[in-house]
Every structure is written in structure tokens, then in C-alpha cells.
N, C-alpha and C positions, 0 to 999 in steps of 0.2 A: 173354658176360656179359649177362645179362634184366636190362635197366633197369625198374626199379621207380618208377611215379609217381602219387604221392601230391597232392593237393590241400588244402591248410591255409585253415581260415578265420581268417584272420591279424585281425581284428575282434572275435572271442568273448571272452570269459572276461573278469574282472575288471580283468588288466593291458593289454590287449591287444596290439599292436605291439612297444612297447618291452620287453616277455617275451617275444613270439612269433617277431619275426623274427631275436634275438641265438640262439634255439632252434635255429632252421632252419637258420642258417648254421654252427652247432655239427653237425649231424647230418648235413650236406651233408659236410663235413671229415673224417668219421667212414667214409660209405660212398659209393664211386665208384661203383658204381649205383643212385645213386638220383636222380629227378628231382623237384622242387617246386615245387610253383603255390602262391603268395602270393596268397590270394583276398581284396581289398578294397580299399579307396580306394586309386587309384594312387597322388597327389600325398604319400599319407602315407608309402606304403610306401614309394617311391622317395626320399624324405628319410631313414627308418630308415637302408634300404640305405646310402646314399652316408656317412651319419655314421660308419658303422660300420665303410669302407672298398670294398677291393673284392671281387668276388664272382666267379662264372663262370656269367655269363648263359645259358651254355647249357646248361645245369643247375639254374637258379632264374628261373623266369619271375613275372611276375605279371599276375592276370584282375582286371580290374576290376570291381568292383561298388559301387553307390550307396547301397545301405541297409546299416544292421547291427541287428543282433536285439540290445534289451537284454538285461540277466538277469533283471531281472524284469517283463517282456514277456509276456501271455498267450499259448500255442500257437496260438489260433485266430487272435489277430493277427495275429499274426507269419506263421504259413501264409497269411492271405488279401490281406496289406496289405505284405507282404515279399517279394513275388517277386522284387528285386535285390540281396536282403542276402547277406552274404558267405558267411553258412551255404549258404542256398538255390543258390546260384550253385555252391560246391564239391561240394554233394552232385548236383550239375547235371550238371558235371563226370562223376562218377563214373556216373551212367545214360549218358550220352554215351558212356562208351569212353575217355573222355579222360585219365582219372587209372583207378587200379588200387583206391583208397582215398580216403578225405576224413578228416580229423582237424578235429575243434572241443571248444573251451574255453567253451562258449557256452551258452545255456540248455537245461536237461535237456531238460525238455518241448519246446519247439519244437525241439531238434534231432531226437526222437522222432518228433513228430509230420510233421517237413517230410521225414526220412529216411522212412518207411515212407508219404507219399502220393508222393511222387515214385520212389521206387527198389520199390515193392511188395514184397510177401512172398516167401521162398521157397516152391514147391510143396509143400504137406502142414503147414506150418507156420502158426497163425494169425495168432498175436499174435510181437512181438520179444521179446527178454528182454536185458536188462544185464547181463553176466558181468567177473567182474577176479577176478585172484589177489590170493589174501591170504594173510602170512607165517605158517607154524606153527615147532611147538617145532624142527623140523628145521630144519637150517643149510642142505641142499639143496633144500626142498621148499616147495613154496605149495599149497593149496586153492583150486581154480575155483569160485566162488559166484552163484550167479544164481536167481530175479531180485534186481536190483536197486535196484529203482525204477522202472522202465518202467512195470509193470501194477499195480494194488491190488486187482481183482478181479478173478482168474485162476478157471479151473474145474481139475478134475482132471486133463483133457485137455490145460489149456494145461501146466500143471506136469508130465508126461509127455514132452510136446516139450520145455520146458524140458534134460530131463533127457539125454534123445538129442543136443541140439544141445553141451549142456555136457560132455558126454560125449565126443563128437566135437571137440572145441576141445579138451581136456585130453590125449587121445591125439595128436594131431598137435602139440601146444605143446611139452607137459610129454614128451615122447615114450611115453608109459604104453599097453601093449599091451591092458590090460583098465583102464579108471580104475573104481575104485570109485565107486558114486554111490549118496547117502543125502538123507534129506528131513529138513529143520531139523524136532522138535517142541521138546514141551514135557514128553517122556520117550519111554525108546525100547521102553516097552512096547507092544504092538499096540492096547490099549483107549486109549490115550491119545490126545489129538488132537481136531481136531476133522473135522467129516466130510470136508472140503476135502482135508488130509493124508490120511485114513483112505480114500477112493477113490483119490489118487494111488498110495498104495502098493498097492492091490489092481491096477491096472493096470500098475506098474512091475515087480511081484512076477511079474507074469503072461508079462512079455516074457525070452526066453530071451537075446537079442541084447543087454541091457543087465545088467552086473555091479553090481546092487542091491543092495546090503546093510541096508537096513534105515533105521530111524531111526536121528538124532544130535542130541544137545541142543546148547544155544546155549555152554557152557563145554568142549566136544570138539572146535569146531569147528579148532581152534588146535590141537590134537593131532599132526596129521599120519598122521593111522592113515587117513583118506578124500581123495579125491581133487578130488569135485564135490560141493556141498552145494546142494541146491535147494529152494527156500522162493517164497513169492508178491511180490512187491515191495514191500509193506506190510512184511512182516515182513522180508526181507532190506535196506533200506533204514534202518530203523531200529535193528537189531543194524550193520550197517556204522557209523553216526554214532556209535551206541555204543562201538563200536569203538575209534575213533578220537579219541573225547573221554577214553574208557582210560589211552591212550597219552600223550593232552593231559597227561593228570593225570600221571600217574606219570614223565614228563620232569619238570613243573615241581615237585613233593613231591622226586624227586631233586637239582634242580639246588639248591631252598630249605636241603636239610637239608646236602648240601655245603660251602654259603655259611654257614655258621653261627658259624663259628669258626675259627681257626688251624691248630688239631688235625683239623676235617672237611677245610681246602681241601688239608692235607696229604696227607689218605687221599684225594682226588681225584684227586692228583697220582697218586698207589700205582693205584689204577684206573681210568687213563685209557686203557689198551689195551683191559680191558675194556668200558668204558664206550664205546668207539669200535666195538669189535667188534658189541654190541649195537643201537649208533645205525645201522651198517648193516643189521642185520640185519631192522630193522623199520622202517628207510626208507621214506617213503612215499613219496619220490618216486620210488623205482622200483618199486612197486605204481599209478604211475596211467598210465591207459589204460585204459580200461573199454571193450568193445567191445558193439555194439549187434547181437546176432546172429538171423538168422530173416529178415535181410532180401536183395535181390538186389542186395546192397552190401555192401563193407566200411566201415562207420562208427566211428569211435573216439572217445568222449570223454574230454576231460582233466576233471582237476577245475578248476572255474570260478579257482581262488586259484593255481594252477600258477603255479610259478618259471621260470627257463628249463631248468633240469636237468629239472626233473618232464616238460614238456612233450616234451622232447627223447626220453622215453622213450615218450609216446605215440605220437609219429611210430616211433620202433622197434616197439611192437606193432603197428600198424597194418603196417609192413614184415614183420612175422613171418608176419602173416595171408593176406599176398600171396604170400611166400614157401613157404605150407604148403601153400596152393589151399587155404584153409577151407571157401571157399563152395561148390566141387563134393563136397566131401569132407561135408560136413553135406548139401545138398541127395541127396547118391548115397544117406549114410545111413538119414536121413529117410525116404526113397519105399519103402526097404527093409523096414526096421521099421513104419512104419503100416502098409505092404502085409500085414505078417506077421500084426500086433496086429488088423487091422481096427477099428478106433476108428473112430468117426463123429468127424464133422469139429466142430471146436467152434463158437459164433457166429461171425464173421469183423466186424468191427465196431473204429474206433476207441480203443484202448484211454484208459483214466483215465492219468494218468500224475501222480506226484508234484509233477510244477512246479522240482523239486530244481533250481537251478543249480551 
């Protein structure tokens, strides 16, 4: 049995500790191989722990570290004035050898920005991009979508690896022999777009290696007819919150018009199987774990608001990803296809990054 070990910045995200470490010990119960570093203030974590009972030390360690990255922390601070915050320390870890993965709940942008100066790029790749599944009309099926907010001003070239790397992540995850991959527009005919799209897909069109299908607008994405949808981080970031405030609404218009009366809370009662079938279905806490991919790390984030269930399942991706070899299996891909495509290499520079916590 290949013990799997992961490194948690147990400091990140909005709740931190008291969500992060009832997560870990949730996940540790769940898979015997797996190992876990509690990265952060020892005197706090080792209080968590002991409230919560006992554990098996030799399978949940914890690394100290003195700083923590707020959420609304600039990246440049945070990378130049942070060198012992509990992000930097776990993703430490993972150049080290030490962990297989890093998981954080912590701010977008500086976990971007500390993940890709410390763990660098993969060969052929520039910039990283954010990918996560998202649910469609299929009961068995989610859509890999990326970017996500890492870059806002991507070139054709970066959206091209985008599509390779999501590509690769979808075959190995979703186990999908060819994934279909298509480019978010704004219609799926050829003249539409703007040029950004309109060279991605003349270079996507062009690679025989990648099963391109075309464009797909922003209300197909949910369809389940495609497998990877690729867009620039501007615009895949703000369809995702979209998203998601969708969902806001359409819970709470449901749960209002149920509560209305006698006659409604009765017919709740009549579909509440269904009403439970669909509350899984578009759960988001098992859609969080966003992975940070293009780098010579596996990185995972949670969403900053993560419960402990939500969290518990980005330690699960993060295990998937170790479990698939993602990262030889994109890097093998990658040197393949750019070898093929001959693309010139894009700026290699920094990227902008939303700041998103």
C-alpha cells in the first residue's frame, strides 16, 4: 500500500483550525493510506487536536510555522514578508519531497503567486491555470473548467496549454479516453469572439492530439455534451460566481415559496426525496478543490468559506491527483504536443491574478 502525504495549511481560509483540523481527522478515518502535516501554529493545533480527542500520531504530524497569510493580504506581501506562514511552509513541503501535495483554504492570489515562485512551472508550460469540476444536467457527469482566476490576461498560447493540461486532468480523473474540449464564447459560430478566442481556436483546430470541438456558450456549459471548457480567468471566474450566486438564488426563491403556507410546507413534505436528490446533486461541497495545474506541484485550493465536509473533499482531490501521477502524465503530454504544434513559447512573466480569496 503507497502512503499518500499530503501537507494542509491548517491557518488558511476564513474558519481556519477549528474547520480544518475536525476535516483532516474526518479524512485520515476515511483512508489508511494516507499521511498528514498540519502546517501551522503548533500550540493552536495541538489544543484543536487534544479537544477533539485522540488521533494516530503516526499518521498526523504537525510543522510549525509562525506566520499566516490573511485573506485579504496582497500576493507581494505575503511572498516577500511571509516566508513562515503556513501556506509557504506546506507548499515548502511539497518542493522538498516531503509531502506528495499541499491543500489551502487561504488567499487565491498569494497561494498562486507563493505556489508557482517556489515549486516553478512545468516544462512547456507558462502561466498555471485553475481548473474544478462543475455539475451538469448529468447525474454522472461534471465538466472540467479552467482558467479560473489565476490569469486575466492570457494570450492564445496560454489558452492552448490551458486546454492540453485540462485535457489531461479530465482523461485521468473523469477516466474519459478522448475528453472533448471547447472554448467558452459568446456564440459558437466561427466569426464571433474576439481575437483572443479566435487565435485559440485556429491553434486548438490545428493540433490533431487534442479532441477540439469547437466553441460553447456560457448557458451549454451545464449541458454535459463537453468535457473541458476553456476560457481566460477573467471570464471563467466570473461565470463560476455567477454560477454560484444562481444556485444562491434559486435555493432561497425555493425554500421562500415552500414556506408560504400550509398547503406549500405540505407539498415539501411530497418533495423532499426529490428535493434531497437535487441538493446532492449540485452540492458544492463536493465540487470544491480547485487544483492549480502547470505547476511542478500538486496544489489544491478550497474555497476560502469551506465547512469541514467541503474541505475534506479537497484533501480527496488532492489524493486523486497523486493517485493518477497527474503531473508526469500532463508534463509527458505537454512536451508531446508543443513538440508536435511547434508553438513559440509565450512571455513567461508573473501572472495578474484576481486576488479571489
Amino acid at each position: 500500500m503507497n502512503i499518500i502525504t499530503i501537507a494542509v495549511d491548517a491557518m488558511g481560509g476564513d474558519h481556519g483550525p477549528p474547520v480544518i483540523v475536525p476535516a483532516v481527522l474526518q479524512v485520515l478515518a476515511k483512508y489508511k493510506n494516507l499521511h498528514l502535516i498540519l502546517v501551522g501554529d503548533r500550540s493552536t493545533l495541538e489544543g484543536r487536536l487534544q479537544s477533539l480527542g485522540r488521533y494516530d500520531s503516526t499518521r498526523l504530524t504537525i510543522q510549525h510555522a509562525s506566520q499566516r497569510v490573511e485573506m485579504d493580504e496582497s500576493p507581494a506581501v505575503a511572498l516577500r514578508s511571509k516566508k513562515d506562514s503556513s501556506m509557504r511552509v506546506a507548499i515548502n513541503l511539497v518542493k522538498d519531497n516531503k509531502a506528495d501535495a499541499c491543500v489551502s483554504a487561504g488567499n487565491t492570489g498569494a497561494l498562486m503567486a507563493t505556489a508557482r515562485f517556489v515549486l516553478k512551472m512545468l516544462p512547456g508550460i507558462d502561466r498555471p491555470a485553475i481548473i474544478s469540476p462543475i455539475p451538469t444536467v448529468k447525474s454522472n457527469k461534471s465538466v472540467r473548467m479552467l482558467d479560473l482566476g489565476a490569469n486575466v490576461d492570457s494570450t492564445p498560447e496560454n489558452l492552448f496549454q490551458f486546454a492540453i493540461m485540462g485535457s489531461v486532468l479530465a482523461s485521468a480523473i473523469d477516466n474519459i479516453e478522448t475528453p472533448k474540449v471547447c472554448l467558452l464564447n459568446i456564440g459558437k459560430e466561427d466569426i464571433k469572439g474576439n481575437e483572443l478566442v479566435k487565435q485559440a481556436s485556429i491553434l486548438l483546430s490545428g493540433s490533431q492530439l487534442i479532441n477540439y470541438v469547437g466553441y460553447v456558450e456560457g448557458d451549454h456549459i451545464y449541458d454535459g455534451e463537453v468535457d473541458v471548457v476553456v476560457c481566460d480567468g477573467f471570464v471563467g471566474n466570473v461565470a463560476l460566481k455567477t454560477s454560484e450566486g444562481v444556485v444562491a438564488l434559486f435555493g432561497k426563491l425555493l425554500k421562500s415559496a415552500f414556506n408560504k403556507n400550509l398547503l406549500t410546507r405540505f407539498v415539501a413534505v411530497l418533495a423532499l426525496p426529490i428535493l434531497k436528490s437535487l441538493k446532492k446533486h449540485i452540492d458544492p461541497d463536493r465540487y470544491n478543490g480547485a487544483s492549480l495545474i502547470g505547476l511542478q506541484g500538486i496544489v489544491v485550493k478550497s474555497h476560502g468559506s469551506a465547512k469541514q465536509r467541503a474541505f475534506s473533499y479537497a484533501i480527496e482531490s488532492a489524493m486523486m491527483q497523486v493517485e493518477k501521477n497527474i503531473l508526469q502524465r500532463i508534463s509527458t503530454e505537454v512536451e508531446q504536443l508543443l513538440k508536435l504544434s511547434s508553438l513559440p513559447p509565450a512571455e513567461n512573466h508573473i501572472p495578474k491574478s484576481t486576488g479571489e480569496n
